[in-house]
Every structure is written in C-alpha cells, then in structure tokens.
NUBA-525912 format. One line per field, with one value per residue (C-alpha): residue in one letter; x, y, z. Coordinates in nm, 3 decimals. Layout:
N
aa = a  ... .
X = X  ... .
Y = Y  ... .
Z = Z  ... .
This chain:
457
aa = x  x  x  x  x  x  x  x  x  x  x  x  x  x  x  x  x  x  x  x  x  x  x  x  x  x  x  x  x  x  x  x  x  x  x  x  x  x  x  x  x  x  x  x  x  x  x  x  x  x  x  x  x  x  x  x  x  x  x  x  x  x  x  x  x  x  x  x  x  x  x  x  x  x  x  x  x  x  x  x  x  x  x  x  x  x  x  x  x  x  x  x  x  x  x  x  x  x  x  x  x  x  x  x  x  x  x  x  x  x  x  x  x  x  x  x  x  x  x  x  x  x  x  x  x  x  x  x  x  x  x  x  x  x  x  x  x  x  x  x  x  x  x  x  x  x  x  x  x  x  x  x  x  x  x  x  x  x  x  x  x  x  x  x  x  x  x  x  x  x  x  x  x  x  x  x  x  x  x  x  x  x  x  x  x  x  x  x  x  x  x  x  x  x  x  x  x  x  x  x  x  x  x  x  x  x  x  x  x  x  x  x  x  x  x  x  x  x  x  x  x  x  x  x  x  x  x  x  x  x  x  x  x  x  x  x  x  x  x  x  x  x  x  x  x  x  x  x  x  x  x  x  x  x  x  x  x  x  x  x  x  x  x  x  x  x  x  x  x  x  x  x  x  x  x  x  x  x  x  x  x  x  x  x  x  x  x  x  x  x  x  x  x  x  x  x  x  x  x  x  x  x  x  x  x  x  x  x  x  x  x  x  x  x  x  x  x  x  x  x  x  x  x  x  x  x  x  x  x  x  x  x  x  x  x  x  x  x  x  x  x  x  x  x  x  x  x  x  x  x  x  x  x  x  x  x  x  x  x  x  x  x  x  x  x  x  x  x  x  x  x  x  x  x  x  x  x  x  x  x  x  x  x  x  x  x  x  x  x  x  x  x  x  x  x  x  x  x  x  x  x  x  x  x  x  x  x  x  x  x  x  x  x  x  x  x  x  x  x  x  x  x  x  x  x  x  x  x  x  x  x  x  x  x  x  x  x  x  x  x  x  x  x  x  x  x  x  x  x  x  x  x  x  x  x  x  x .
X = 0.000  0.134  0.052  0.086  0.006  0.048  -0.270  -0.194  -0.544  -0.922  -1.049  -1.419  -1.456  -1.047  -0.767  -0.456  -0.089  0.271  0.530  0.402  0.617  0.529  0.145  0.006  -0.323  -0.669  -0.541  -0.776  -0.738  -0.842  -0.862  -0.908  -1.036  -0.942  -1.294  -1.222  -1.451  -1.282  -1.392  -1.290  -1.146  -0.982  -0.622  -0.743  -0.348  0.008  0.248  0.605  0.550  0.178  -0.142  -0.456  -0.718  -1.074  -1.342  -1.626  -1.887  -1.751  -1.524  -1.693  -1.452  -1.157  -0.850  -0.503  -0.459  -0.595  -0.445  -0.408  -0.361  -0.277  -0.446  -0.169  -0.558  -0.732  -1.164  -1.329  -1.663  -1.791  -1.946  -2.222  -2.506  -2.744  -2.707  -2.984  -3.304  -3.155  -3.083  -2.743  -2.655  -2.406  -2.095  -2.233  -2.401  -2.710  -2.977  -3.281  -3.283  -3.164  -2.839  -2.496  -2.345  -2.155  -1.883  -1.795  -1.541  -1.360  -1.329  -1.137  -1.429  -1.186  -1.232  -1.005  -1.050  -1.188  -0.923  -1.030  -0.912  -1.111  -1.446  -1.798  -1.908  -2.289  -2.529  -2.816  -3.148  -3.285  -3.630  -3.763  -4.114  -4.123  -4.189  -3.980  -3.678  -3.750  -3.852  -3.667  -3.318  -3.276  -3.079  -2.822  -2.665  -2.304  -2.473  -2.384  -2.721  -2.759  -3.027  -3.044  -3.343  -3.400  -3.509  -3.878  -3.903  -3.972  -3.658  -3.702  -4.029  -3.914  -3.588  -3.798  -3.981  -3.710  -3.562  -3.868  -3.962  -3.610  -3.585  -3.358  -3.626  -3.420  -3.576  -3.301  -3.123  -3.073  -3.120  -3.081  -3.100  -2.839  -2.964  -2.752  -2.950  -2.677  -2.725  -3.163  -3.333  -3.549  -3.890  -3.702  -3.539  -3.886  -4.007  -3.755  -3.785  -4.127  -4.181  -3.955  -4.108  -4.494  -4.435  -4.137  -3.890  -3.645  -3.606  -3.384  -3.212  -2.953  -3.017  -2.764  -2.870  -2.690  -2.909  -2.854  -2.792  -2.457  -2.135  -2.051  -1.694  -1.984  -2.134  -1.789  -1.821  -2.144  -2.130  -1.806  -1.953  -2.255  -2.034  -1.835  -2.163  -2.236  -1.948  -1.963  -2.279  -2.192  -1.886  -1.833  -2.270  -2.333  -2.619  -2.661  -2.698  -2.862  -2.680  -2.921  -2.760  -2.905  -2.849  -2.458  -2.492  -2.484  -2.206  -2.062  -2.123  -1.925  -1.639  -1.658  -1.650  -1.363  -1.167  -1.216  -1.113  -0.792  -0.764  -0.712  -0.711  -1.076  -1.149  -1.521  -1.707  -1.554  -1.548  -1.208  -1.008  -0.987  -1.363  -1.375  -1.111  -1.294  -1.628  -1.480  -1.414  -1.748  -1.888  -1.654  -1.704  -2.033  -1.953  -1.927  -1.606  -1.522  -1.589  -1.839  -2.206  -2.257  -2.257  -2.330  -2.510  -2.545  -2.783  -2.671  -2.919  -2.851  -3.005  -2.908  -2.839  -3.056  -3.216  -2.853  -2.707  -2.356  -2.311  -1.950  -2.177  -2.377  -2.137  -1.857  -2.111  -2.219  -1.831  -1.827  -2.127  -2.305  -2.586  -2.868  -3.199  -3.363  -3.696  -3.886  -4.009  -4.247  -4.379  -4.397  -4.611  -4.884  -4.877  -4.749  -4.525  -4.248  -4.139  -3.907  -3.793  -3.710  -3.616  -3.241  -3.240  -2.978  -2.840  -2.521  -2.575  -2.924  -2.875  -2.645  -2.956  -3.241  -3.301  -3.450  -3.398  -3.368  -3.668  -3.870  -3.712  -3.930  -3.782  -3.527  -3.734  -4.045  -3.806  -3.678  -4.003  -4.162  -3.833  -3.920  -4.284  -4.238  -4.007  -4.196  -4.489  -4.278  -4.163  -4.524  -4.679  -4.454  -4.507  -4.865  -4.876  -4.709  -4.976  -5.268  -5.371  -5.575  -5.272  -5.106  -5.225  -5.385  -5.075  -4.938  -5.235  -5.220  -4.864  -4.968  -5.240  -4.960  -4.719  -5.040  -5.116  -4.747  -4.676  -5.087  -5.050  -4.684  -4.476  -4.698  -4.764  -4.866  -4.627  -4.675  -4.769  -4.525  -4.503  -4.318  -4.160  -4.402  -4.690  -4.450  -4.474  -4.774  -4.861  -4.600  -4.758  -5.095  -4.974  -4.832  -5.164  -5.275  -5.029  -5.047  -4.862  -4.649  -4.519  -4.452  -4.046  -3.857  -4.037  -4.067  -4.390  -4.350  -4.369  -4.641  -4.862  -4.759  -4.779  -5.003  -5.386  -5.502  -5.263  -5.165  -5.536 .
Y = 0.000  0.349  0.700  1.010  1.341  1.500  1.562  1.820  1.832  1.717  1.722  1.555  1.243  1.224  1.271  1.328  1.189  1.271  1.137  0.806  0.473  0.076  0.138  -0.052  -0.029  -0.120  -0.068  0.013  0.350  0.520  0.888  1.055  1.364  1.664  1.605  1.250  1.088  0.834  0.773  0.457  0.511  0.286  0.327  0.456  0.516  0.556  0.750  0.816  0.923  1.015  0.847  0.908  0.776  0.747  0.837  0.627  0.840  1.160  1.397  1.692  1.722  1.636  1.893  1.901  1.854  1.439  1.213  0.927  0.562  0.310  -0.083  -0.307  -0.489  -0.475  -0.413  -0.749  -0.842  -1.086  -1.356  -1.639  -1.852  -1.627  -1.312  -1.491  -1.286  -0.979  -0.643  -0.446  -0.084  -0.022  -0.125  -0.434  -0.292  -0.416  -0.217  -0.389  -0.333  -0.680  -0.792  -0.781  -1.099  -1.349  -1.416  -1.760  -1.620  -1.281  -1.256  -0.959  -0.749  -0.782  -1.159  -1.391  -1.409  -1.770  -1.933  -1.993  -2.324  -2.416  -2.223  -2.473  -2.367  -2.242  -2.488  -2.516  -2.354  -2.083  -1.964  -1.615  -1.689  -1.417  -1.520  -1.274  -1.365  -1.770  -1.817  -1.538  -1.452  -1.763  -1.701  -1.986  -2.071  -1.914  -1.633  -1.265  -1.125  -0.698  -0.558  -0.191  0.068  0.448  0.663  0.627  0.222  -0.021  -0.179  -0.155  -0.370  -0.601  -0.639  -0.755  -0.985  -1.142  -1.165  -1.316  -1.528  -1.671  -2.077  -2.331  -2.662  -2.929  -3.031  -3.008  -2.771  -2.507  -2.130  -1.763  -1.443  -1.136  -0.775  -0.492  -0.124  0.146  0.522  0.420  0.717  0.605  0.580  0.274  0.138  0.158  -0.019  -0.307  -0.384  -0.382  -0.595  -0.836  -0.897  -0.871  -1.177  -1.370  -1.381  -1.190  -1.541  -1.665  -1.348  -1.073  -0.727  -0.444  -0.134  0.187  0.483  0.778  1.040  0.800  0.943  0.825  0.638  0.369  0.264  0.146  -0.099  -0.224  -0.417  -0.612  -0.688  -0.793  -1.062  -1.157  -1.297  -1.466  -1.654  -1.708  -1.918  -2.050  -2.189  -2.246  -2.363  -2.525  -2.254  -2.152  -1.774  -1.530  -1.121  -0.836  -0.541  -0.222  0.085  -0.005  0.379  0.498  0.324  0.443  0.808  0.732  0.607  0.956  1.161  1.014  0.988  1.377  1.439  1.261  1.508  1.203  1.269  1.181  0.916  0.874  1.173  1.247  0.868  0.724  0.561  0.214  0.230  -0.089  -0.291  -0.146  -0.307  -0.631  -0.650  -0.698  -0.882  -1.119  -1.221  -1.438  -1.808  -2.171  -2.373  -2.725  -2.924  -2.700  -2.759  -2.390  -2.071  -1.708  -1.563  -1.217  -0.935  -0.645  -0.324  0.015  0.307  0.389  0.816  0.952  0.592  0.615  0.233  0.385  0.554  0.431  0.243  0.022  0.021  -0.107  -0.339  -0.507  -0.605  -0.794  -0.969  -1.210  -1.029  -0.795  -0.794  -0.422  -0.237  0.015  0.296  0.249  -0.073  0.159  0.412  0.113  -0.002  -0.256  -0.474  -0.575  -0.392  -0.552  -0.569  -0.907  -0.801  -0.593  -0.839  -1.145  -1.380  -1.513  -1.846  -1.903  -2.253  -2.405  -2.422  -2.518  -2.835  -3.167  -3.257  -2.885  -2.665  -2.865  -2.986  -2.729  -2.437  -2.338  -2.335  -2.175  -1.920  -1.840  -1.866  -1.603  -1.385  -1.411  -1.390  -1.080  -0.875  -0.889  -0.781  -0.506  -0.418  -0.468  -0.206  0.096  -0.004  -0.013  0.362  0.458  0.257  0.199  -0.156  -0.226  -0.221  -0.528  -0.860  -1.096  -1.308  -1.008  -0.820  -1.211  -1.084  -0.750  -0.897  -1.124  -0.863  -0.724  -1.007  -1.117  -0.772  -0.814  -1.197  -1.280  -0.994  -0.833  -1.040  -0.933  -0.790  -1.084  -1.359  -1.619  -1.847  -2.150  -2.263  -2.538  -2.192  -1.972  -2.230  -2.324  -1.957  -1.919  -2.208  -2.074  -1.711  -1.938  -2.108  -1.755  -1.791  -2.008  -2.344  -2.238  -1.947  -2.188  -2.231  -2.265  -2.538  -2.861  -3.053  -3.317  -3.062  -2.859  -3.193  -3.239  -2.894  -2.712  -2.666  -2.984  -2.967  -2.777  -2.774 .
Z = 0.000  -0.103  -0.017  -0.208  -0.141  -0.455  -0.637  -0.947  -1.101  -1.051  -1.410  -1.442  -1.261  -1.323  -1.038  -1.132  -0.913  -0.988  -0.885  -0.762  -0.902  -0.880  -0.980  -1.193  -1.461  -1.314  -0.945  -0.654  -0.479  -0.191  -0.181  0.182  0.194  0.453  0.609  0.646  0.431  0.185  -0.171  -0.372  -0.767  -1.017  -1.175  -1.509  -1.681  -1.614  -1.748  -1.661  -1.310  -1.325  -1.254  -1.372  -1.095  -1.194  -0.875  -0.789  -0.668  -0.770  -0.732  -0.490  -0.192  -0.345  -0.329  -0.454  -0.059  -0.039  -0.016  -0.227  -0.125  -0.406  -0.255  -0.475  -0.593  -0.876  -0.850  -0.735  -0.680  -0.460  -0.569  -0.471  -0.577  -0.331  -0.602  -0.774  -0.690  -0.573  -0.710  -0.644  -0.784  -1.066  -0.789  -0.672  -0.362  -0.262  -0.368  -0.260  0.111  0.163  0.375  0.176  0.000  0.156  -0.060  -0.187  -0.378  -0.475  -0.877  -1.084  -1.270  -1.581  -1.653  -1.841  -2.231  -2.354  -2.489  -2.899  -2.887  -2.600  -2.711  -2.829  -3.135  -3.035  -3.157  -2.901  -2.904  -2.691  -2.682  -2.606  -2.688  -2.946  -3.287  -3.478  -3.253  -3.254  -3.632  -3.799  -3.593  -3.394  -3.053  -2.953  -2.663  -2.637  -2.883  -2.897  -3.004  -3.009  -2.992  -3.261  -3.133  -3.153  -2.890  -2.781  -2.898  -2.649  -2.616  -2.224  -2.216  -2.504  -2.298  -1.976  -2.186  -2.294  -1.949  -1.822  -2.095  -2.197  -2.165  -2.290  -2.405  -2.228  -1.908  -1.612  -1.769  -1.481  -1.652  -1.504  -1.631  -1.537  -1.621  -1.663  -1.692  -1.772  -1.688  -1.687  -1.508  -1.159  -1.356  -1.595  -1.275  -1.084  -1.354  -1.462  -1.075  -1.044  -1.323  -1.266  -0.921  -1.043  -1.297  -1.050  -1.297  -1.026  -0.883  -1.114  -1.197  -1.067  -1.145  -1.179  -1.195  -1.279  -1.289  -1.498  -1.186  -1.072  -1.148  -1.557  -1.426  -1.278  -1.635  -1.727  -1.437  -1.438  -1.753  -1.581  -1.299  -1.458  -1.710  -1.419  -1.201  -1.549  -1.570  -1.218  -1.282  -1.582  -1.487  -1.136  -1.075  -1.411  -1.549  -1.851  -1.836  -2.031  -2.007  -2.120  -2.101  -2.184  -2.319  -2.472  -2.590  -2.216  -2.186  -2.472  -2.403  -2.048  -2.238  -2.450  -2.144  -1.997  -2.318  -2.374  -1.962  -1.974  -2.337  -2.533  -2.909  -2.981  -3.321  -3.534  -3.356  -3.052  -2.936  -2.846  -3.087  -2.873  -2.851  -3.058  -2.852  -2.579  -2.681  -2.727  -2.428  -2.323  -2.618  -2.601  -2.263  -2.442  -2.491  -2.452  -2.326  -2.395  -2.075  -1.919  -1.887  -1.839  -2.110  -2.119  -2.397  -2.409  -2.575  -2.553  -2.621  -2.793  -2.887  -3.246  -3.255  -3.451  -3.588  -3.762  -3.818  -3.975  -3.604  -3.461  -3.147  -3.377  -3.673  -3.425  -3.194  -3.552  -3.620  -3.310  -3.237  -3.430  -3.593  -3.512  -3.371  -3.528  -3.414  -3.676  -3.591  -3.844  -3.738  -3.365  -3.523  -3.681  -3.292  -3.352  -3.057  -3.068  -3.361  -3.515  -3.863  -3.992  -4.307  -4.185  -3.859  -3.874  -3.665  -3.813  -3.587  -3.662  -3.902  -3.584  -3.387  -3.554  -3.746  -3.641  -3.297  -3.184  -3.291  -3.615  -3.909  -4.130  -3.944  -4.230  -4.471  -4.304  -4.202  -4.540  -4.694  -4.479  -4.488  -4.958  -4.933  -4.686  -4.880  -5.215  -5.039  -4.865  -5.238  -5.419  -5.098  -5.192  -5.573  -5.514  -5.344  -5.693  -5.969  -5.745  -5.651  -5.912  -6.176  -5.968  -6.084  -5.836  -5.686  -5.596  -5.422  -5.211  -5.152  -5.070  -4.819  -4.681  -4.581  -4.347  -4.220  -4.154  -3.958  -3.800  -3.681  -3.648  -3.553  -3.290  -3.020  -2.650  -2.363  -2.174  -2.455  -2.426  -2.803  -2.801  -3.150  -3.233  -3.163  -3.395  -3.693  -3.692  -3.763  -3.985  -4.242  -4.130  -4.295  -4.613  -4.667  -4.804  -5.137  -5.406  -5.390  -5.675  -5.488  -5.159  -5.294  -5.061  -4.833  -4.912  -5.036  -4.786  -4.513  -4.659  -4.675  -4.312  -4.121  -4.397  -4.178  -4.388  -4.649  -4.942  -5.132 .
C-alpha cells in the first residue's frame, strides 16, 4: 500500500498523481479527503510518473490537498449462488434493502478471455417466446445477439420480456438471467424492478442497476460486474446464463466523457479511438467452453443516434457480435409490438440451432419462406402507393395482403404472450396457406402436406 500526497489536477470524474512509481493499470485506490470521508477510484493510466485515478462516486470534496492511497488490488466483486433474486446498484451494492453478500469467492471485474481453442461452437437452441426472434433470428446458446433501437421504442419492455420469458427446451437444464441497466433514469429502474417482481422472474435473476444520476466512471463498471456474475454461474454452478444489457450507448457516451477528460485525441465523432477494442471487451465475454455444462449468452441493447445504423456504437457493436436484432419505428407508429424488422435483422448463428432434434425440421425453410414472401410484399406495398392496386395482378395483391397479415398476426404479439416454436410455426404455415402453392419455394412438399392446416389444397 502506497501514499501520495500530490494531487496536481481534478479534471471531471479524473484525479490526477505525480510522482508516484510501482502502480500498476486497473489498481484500486483510496482517496481521503481533509474532512475525512474516503472515496474509492480505479487506476485509469500511467504514465512516466503520473497516474490518472478514476473516482467512484464523484469527485466533490476532493482537493489538490488528499491524499491518495494506491491498494496493490485490482476491483473485485464478490461472488455467490445467493445473487440470484436480488438487485445491487451499478458497484455491486445491494440495492434492494436486503443484507450484503456473503462471498464464496472474490473474482477480478476484468475476466479472463476464452481461450479460442477451447471455445464450443454455439449450436443449441434458446427460446424467447417471441416469434420474430424464434422463427426469424434464432438465438443460440453461447450467442452474442444486439439488440439496434431508436429513442422512444420499447426496447425496455421487449428487454424484460425477454428476461422473463427466456428458456432453454431441455428439461433439467438449470437457466438464469443477469440484467444490466446502464445510466436508466429512476422511472425505468422503478419499472424493470417492479416488473420483474410482479411476474417472478427476479427469482432466477440478478439485477444491476446503474441509474442515470450515478457518477458516468460507474457505467464502465457495471457491464463487468454484470459478465463476471455470469461466468460465475456459468462456470463455477453449471447454469446456462442469459446477459441483457441495456443501453450499450450509455455506456458508450461514459467512455466519451472520460476519453475527452484525460484530453485524449478523440477518433469517429468524438469517441475514443480504442472504442472498438474497448467493446470487445465486453462482447466477447459471451460463450461456450469445452468441458463445461454452463454458457453465457449475451444481448446487448442500444439506442441507435438519430435511428442512424452507420453511427461508430452500432457500426462497431455489428463487427463484433453475431448479428442484429432491429426495431422500426415504423412498425412503432402502426402499434405494432415488438417492432421488429425481420427483413435488416440477422443472426449469423441461426442454421447451428435449428433443425431436427432442436426446434422442427421445417424451421429453415419456413423461415426463409416467410423472410421471400415478406419482402416482395414489402416491395409490391410501396409499388402499389405509386400505380394503385388495381394495376397489380392478383398473386401479388395475395402478396400485398400477406405482408399485413405477416406484420398483423406474427410480428406483434402481446407484452406478456409467451409463443413457443411449435406456436410460432404453426402460424408461420398458417400465414403461407394464403399464397399459391407455386409461390410456396422454398419449403418442401412433404412438409407442406404435413404442417399445412389440412394440407396444401
């Protein structure tokens, strides 16, 4: 433990040291005030002989006469199976009135990068009982999955949903759910708590939540500490574990503010040039490993800038992860929930876990089907607004009607409505039944006798 008394600069949420020596990147501090009080920060760089220290809590208080004290330890977080259920703030405090954890073990925030030769490939279903997400942009075990909104979309309800609805189909397969809300304001945090303990899905999840009045230094922790329970019960208590983390722009806009304090030479609009790396960090933390019963699978939610998909948060979160899950506002404006687009939506994993013996062996080509017979009637509606109606021929006004009652029947569902796959399909050949049998390509006859409402006529 070292002490330094030598505090040239407060700048933001940034202290600055000089002449301090043997400190290293990531290390706790503790800076004591003249009034006594004593506020915890985070080694944030080090350069010749200065430090930058980052301050938990803020920096109100703190002179160029405090004192400094460097711990030798990096930020930990306590960990145990008893998390489940209970709701800390964006530092891993308790936030629910409850006692504090009893640690069964004391883990670095940072985590350990999965080895690639010892990652699973991702290959096992996981269903969210939403159609658009099931059918269309199948979510996998091990799966990196982000979610791309605009401001005013409910991403915040869909997330919930999700949280509370998310199940892998094997029975005795233990599964748990760890939120992560970054820089929400009280009214979101009122209500991702309160939901969660209306429907009981708190039970079998930890919540972190970071609200949007904490000092910015905390977003960059929350995530961590969030990933770091994960793999905690992934890997140490066998559950598969499902990260939601939301809104990655928050966090984002932390990492902006603290770039331009420590006068770092800013990159793609102000945002640091190791945003990326950054990122990756985080993303990567999603996976399966070889021997392990356990996984985390993450989706992570963002707020697109100005409904902008080129902006450096979702252009850069897109690189990473493994697809994208996107909501329109123009599906928002016909009321329509959830509103999401299947026709820019992906998941890059999708074809590992569906099939026979996972989901239904019609799934692909369902899927595909719907994703064709969607897009020409997406194509044939503007066209129509140019020639009228009446110039299309008939197959393509049953295209036309198919598009309305694809967006009508199988992309909004209820808040609370909870499909299972075998649900989802059968309305997805229900919605085929409406087009001719010569337009039905890309499934095959033998499954259009079988799952067809009374066959193909």
């Amino acid at each position: 433990m070292k002490e330094y008394k030598t505090v040239s600069q407060i700048a933001g949420p940034l202290v600055f040291v000089e002449r301090v020596s043997g400190v290293s990147y990531g290390e706790i501090v503790e800076v004591l005030l003249e009034s006594g009080e004593k506020k915890k920060g985070q080694v944030l760089d080090v350069s010749k002989e200065r430090a930058v220290v980052q301050v938990f809590g803020g920096t109100e208080g703190i002179s160029t006469a405090s004192s400094v004290r460097f711990l030798g330890e990096t930020l930990r977080i306590g960990l145990s199976s008893n998390m489940l259920g209970r709701v800390f703030n964006g530092l891993g405090e308790p936030r629910d009135g409850g006692p504090k954890i009893v640690p069964e073990e004391k883990v670095e925030i940072t985590g350990l990068p999965i080895n690639p030769y010892s990652r699973e490939s991702p290959n096992e279903f996981i269903q969210t009982g939403i159609s658009t997400i099931d059918c269309m942009n199948t979510l996998v075990r091990g799966q990196k999955l982000p979610l791309f909104s605009g401001a005013g979309l409910p991403h915040n309800q869909l997330a919930v949903q999700i949280a509370r609805q998310a199940k892998v189909r094997r029975s005795g397969e233990r599964f748990a759910v760890v939120f992560a809300a970054v820089g929400i304001t009280h009214e979101e945090a009122s209500f991702f708590m309160r939901d969660f303990e209306k429907t009981g899905a708190l039970e079998n999840a930890v919540l972190f939540l970071n609200l949007a009045d904490d000092p910015s230094v905390e977003r960059l922790i929350t995530p961590r500490l969030a990933l770091t329970t994960a793999e905690y019960l992934a890997y140490s208590q066998d559950m598969h574990v499902l990260v939601i983390i939301t809104d990655m722009t928050n966090y984002c806009e932390a990492l902006r503010e603290i770039s331009s304090a420590r006068q770092e030479v800013p990159g793609r609009r102000g945002y640091p040039g190791y945003m990326y790396t950054d990122l990756s960090t985080i993303y990567e933390r999603a996976g399966r490993v070889k021997g392990s019963k356990g996984s985390v699978t993450q989706i992570p939610i963002l707020t697109m800038p100005g409904d902008d998909k080129t902006h450096p948060i979702p252009d850069l979160t897109g690189y990473i992860t493994e697809g994208q899950i996107m909501l329109s506002r123009d599906l928002h404006r016909k009321n329509i929930y959830p509103p999401v687009d299947v026709l820019p939506s992906l998941s890059r994993l999708m074809n590992s876990g569906i099939g026979k013996g996972k989901t239904r062996e019609d799934h692909k080509g369902v899927a595909d089907q719907l994703y064709a017979s969607y897009a020409n009637g997406r194509d044939l509606r503007a066209l129509s607004a140019v020639v009228g109606e009446e110039a299309l021929t008939e197959v393509d006004r049953k295209y036309l009607r198919f598009a309305d009652e694809f967006e009508r029947r199988f992309v909004n569902q209820g808040p609370y409505e909870d499909r299972d796959i075998e649900t989802t399909l059968s309305l997805a050949w229900d919605l085929l039944s409406m087009l001719p049998e010569e337009e039905l390509k890309r499934v095959k006859k033998e499954y259009m006798a079988k799952y067809m409402r009374g066959g193909k006529k």
